[in-house]
C-alpha positions in Angstrom: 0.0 0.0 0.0 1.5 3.7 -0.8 1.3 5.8 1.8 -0.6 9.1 1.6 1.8 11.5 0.2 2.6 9.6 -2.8 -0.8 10.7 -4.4 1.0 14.7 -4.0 4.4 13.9 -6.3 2.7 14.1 -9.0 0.6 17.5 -9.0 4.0 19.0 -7.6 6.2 17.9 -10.3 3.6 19.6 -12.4 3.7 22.8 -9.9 7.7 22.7 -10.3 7.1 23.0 -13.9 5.0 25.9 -14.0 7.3 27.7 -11.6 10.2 27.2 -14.0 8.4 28.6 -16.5 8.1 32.0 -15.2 11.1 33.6 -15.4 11.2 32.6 -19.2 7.9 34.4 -19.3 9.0 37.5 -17.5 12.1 38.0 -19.7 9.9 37.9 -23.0 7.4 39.7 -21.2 10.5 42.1 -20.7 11.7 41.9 -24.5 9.0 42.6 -26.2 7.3 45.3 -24.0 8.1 49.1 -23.4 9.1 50.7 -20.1 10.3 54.1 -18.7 13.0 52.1 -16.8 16.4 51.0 -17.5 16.9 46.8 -18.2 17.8 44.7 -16.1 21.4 44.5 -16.4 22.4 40.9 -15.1 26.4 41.3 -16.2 27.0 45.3 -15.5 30.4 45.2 -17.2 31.3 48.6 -17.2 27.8 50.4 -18.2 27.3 51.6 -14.8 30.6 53.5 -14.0 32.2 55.7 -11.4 31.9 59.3 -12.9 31.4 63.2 -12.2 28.6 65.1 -13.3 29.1 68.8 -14.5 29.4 71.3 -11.7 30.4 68.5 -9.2 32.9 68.6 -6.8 36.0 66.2 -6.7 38.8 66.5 -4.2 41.1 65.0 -5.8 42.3 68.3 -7.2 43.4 71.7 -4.7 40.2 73.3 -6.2 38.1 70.3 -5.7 36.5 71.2 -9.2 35.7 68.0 -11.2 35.4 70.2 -14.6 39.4 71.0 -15.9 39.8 73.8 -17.4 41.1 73.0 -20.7 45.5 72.3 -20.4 47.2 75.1 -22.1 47.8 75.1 -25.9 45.0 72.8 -26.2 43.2 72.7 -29.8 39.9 71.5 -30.7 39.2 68.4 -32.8 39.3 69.4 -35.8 40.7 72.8 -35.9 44.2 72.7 -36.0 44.0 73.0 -39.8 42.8 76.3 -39.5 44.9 77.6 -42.1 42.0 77.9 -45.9 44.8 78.5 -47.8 47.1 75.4 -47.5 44.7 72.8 -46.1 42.0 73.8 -48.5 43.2 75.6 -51.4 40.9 78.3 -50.5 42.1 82.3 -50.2 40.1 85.1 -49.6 37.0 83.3 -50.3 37.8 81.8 -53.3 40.1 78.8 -55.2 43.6 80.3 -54.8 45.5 81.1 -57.7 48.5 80.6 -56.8 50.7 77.8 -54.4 50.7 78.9 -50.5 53.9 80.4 -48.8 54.8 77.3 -47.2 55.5 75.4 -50.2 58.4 76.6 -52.2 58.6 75.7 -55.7 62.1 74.3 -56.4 62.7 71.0 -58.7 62.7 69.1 -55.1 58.9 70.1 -55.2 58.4 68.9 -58.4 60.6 65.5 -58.5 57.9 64.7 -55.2 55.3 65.9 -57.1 56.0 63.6 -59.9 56.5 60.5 -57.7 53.1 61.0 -56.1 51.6 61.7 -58.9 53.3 58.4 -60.8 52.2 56.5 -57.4 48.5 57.9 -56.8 47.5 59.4 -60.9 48.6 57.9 -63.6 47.6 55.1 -62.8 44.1 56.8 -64.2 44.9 60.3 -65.8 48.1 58.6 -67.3 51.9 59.5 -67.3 51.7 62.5 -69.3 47.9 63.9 -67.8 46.2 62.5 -71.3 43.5 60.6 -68.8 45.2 57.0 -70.9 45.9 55.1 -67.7 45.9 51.8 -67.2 42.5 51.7 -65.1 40.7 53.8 -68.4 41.5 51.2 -70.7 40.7 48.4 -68.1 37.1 50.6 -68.1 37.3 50.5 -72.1 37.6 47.1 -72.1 35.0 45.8 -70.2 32.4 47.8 -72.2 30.1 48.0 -69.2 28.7 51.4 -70.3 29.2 52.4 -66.8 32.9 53.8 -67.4 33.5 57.5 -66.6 36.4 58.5 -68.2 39.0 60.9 -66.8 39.7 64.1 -67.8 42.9 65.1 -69.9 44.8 67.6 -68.0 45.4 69.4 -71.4 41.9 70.6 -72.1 41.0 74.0 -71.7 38.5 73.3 -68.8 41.4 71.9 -66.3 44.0 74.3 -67.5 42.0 76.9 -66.9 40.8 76.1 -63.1 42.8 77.5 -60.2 45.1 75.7 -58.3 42.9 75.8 -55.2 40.4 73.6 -57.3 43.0 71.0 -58.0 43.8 70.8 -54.4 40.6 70.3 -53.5 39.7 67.8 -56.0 43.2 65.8 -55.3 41.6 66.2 -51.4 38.1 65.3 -51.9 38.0 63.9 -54.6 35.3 64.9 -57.8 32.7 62.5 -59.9 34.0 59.0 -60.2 37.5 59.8 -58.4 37.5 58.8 -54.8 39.4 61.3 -52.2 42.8 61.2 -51.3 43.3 63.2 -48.6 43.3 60.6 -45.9 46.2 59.2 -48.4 48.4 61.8 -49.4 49.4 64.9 -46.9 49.0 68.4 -47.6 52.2 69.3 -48.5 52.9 66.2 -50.9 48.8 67.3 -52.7 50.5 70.6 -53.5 53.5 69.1 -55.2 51.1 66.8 -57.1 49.6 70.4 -58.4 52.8 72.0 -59.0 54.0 68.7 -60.9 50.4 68.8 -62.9 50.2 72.4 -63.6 53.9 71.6 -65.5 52.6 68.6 -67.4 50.2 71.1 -68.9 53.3 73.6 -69.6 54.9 70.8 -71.9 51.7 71.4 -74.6 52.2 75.3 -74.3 55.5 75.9 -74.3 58.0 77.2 -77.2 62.0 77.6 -77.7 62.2 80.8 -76.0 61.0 79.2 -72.6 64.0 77.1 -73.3 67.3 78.6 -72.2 69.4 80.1 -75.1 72.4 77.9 -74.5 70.0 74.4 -74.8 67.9 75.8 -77.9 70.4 74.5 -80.5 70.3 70.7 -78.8 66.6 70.7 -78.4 66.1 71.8 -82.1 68.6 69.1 -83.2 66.6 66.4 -81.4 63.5 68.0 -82.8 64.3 67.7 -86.5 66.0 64.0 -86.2 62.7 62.8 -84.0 64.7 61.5 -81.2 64.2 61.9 -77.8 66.4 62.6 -74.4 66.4 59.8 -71.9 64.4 60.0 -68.7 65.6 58.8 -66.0 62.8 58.2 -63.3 62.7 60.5 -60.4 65.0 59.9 -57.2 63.2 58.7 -54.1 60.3 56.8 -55.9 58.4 54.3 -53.9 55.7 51.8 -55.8 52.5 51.8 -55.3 53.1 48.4 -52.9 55.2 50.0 -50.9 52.5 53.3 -50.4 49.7 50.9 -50.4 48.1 52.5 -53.8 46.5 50.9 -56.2 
């Protein structure tokens, strides 16, 4: 014969059940529900730190103020490039005409300029600015329809815009081209003008820009077709080495 409280295991396993399920129902109830109140936050981590609110006091410091005062020679986020004219190619208002005071133009300037630009351009806009790189007739070739060409620097549209605007496009970048001036520094975007601006002297220029004791050489060349050797510029990394493309 079982005794008595046998007959009880049974509707009390069932109870335990139903218990158990309760806190599953309170944390979908909790889920899917909107309150005023924070969470429940079993495993705080660190979202419920040790901190000063504005105006408090701390006495950690002699003037038990828990606000600093900002540490002398402090500059903003973002504002340390104050400067329009060399960080933006902007003067007075407008595109500047004409390379800052910081950068002095010397054939230093332009042998950087033409190793960024050989690392960073032509890979698009081509060796000599004619917009022939290699990536335009990759484009060309795939015939998607979707190609934009680049510009040639020769046509009267770039010649013709200030320097400021080249900056700025080198820096943010204009159409199709992406930005580079989380890639290339300030001072290395306004060699890459300098070095452009004399790719596009090449096509304008005539003997007299040459110096008299040269003319004679340079008109031999030109009448038998052949050309002077060029070496490539000193200090020139590859694109691998600048992470380019």
């Amino acid at each position: 014969m079982k005794p008595k409280w046998f007959a009880y295991i049974s509707p009390l396993i069932m109870l335990l059940v139903l218990l158990s399920w309760i806190p599953l129902a309170l944390v979908y109830f909790a889920r899917v529900t909107n309150s005023p109140l924070p969470r429940i936050s079993i495993i705080p981590d660190m979202d419920n730190q040790p901190r000063f609110k504005a105006e408090q006091v701390n006495t950690l410091f002699a003037d038990q103020r828990a606000m600093r005062p900002p540490v002398d020679g402090t500059v903003a986020d973002g504002m340390g490039e104050a400067d329009d004219f060399f960080y933006r190619g902007i003067s007075g208002g407008q595109w500047a005409t004409a390379l800052p005071p910081q950068i002095t133009i010397d054939a230093e300037l332009l042998k950087r300029g033409q190793s960024r630009y050989i690392i960073y351009c032509a890979v698009c806009h081509g060796l000599a600015g004619d917009g022939d790189g290699m990536i335009d007739h990759r484009g060309d070739q795939l015939a998607e329809g979707t190609w934009i060409p680049p510009l040639s620097y020769h046509i009267d549209l770039v010649r013709n815009r200030p320097v400021g605007h080249l900056f700025n496009t080198i820096t943010n970048g204009i159409r199709a081209m992406p930005a580079y001036g989380t890639q290339v520094p300030p001072e290395d975007r306004w060699a890459i003008v300098a070095y452009v601006r004399a790719l596009q002297r090449t096509r304008l220029g005539s003997l007299g820009d040459v110096p008299a004791d040269k003319r004679a050489a340079l008109a031999a060349q030109a009448a038998t077709g052949s050309q002077p050797p060029s070496p490539p510029p000193s200090g020139t990394e590859t694109s691998s080495q600048q992470g380019g493309t």
